[in-house]
C-alpha positions in Angstrom: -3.2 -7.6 6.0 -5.9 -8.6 8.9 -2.8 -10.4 10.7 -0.6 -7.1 10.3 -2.8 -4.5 11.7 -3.6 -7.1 14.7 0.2 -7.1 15.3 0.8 -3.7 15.0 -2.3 -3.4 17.5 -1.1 -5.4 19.9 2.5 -4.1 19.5 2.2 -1.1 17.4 6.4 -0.2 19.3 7.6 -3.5 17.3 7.7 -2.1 14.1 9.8 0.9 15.1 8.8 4.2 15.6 6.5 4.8 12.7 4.9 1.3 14.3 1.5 2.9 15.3 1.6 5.8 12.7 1.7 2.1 9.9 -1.0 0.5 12.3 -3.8 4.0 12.1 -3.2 3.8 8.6 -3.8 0.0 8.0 -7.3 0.6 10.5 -8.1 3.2 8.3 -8.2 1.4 5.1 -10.8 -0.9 6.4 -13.1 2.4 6.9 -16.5 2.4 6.4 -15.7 6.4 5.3 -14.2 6.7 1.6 -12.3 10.0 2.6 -10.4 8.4 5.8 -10.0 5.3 3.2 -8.1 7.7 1.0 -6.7 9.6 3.6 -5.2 6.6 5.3 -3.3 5.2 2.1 -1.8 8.7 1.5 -0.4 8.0 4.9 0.3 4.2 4.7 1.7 4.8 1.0 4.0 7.7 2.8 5.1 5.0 5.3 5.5 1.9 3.5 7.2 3.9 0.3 10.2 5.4 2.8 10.6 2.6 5.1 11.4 5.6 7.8 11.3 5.1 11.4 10.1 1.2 10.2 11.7 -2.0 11.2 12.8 -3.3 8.1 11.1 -6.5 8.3 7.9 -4.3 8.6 8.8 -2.2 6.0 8.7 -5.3 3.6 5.8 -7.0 5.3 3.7 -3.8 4.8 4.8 -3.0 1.8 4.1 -6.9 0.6 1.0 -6.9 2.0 -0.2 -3.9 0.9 0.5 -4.7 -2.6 -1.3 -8.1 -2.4 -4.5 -6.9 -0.9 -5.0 -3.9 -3.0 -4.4 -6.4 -6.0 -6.4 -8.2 -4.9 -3.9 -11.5 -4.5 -4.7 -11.6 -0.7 -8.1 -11.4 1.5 -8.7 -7.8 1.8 -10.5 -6.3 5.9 -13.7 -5.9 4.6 -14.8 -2.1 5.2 -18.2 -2.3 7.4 -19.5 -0.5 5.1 -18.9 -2.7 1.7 -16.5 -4.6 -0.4 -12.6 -4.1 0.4 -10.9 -2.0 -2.4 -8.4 -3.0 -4.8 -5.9 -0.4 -7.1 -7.2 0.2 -11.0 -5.5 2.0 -13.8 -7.4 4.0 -15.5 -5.5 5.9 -18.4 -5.2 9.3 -17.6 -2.5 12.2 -16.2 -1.9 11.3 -12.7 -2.2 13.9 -10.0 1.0 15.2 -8.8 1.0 13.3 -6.0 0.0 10.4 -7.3 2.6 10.2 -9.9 5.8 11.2 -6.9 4.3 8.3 -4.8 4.8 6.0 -8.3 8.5 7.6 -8.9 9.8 6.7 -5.5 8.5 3.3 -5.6 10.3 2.9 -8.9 13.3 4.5 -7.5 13.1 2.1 -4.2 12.2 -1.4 -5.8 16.3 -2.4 -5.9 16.3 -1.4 -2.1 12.9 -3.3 -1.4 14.0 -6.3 -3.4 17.8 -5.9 -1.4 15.5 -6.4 1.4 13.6 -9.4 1.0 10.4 -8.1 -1.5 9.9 -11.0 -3.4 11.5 -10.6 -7.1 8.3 -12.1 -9.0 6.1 -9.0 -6.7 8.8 -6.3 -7.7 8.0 -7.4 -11.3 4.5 -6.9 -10.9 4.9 -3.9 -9.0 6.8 -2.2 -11.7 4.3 -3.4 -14.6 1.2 -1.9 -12.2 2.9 1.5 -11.8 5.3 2.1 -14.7 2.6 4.3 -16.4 1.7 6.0 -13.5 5.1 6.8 -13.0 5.6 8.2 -16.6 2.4 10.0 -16.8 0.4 8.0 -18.6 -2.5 6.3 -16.5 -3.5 6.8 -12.7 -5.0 4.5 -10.3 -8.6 4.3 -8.8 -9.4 2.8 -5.7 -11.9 0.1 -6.7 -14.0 -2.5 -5.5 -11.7 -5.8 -6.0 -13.2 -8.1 -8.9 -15.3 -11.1 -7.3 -17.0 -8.7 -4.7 
């Protein structure tokens, strides 16, 4: 992810026009501030999720590397203020929003997977959000395990 948002920072234009919109989210993420962390991946998940106003090589390279990092399957920015953060389900009703985000990514795996998201991540993808998608667990920002 540290290689994306230096891309998009040197060339935020390159990803299209949602280029630096993807790129203020990414920074934010790394936030020392737990409410512009959350705030930013409401944004990035808005983003990534529609593919809108994105190169589609973005698109998939954001959405990729958003998945591994908050997985914790790639290095996470650290946030100067402590550990990088990494999604959790916990089992319990999803907010409203929370649950939408989960149906559209459901809805969009074929289209991400037409478009070069890797099969064996569109697997895991569905496992992790499945039950967020259907009402029955919610994720959690967490600290990723090992930090």
């Amino acid at each position: 992810m540290a290689g994306l948002i230096a891309d998009l920072t040197a060339r935020p234009d390159a990803a299209g026009p949602a280029g630096p919109l993807l790129r203020d989210g990414l920074q934010g993420l790394v936030s020392g501030d737990e409410g512009v962390r959350q705030r930013s991946a409401l944004q990035v998940l808005s983003v990534v999720i529609s593919g809108e106003a994105l190169d589609p090589r973005y698109a998939t390279a954001s959405r990729l590397a958003l998945f591994r990092t908050m997985t914790g399957r790639a290095p996470a920015p650290s946030a100067p203020a402590g550990a990088p953060s990494c999604l959790e389900i916990r089992q319990e009703t999803p907010p409203p929003v929370v649950q939408g985000y989960a149906r559209q990514i459901i809805d969009q795996l074929p289209a991400w997977q037409a478009d070069g998201f890797p099969a064996d991540e569109t697997a895991r993808l569905q496992v992790l959000i499945t039950p967020v998608a259907v009402g029955q667990g919610t994720l959690d920002l967490r600290p990723c395990p090992g930090q």
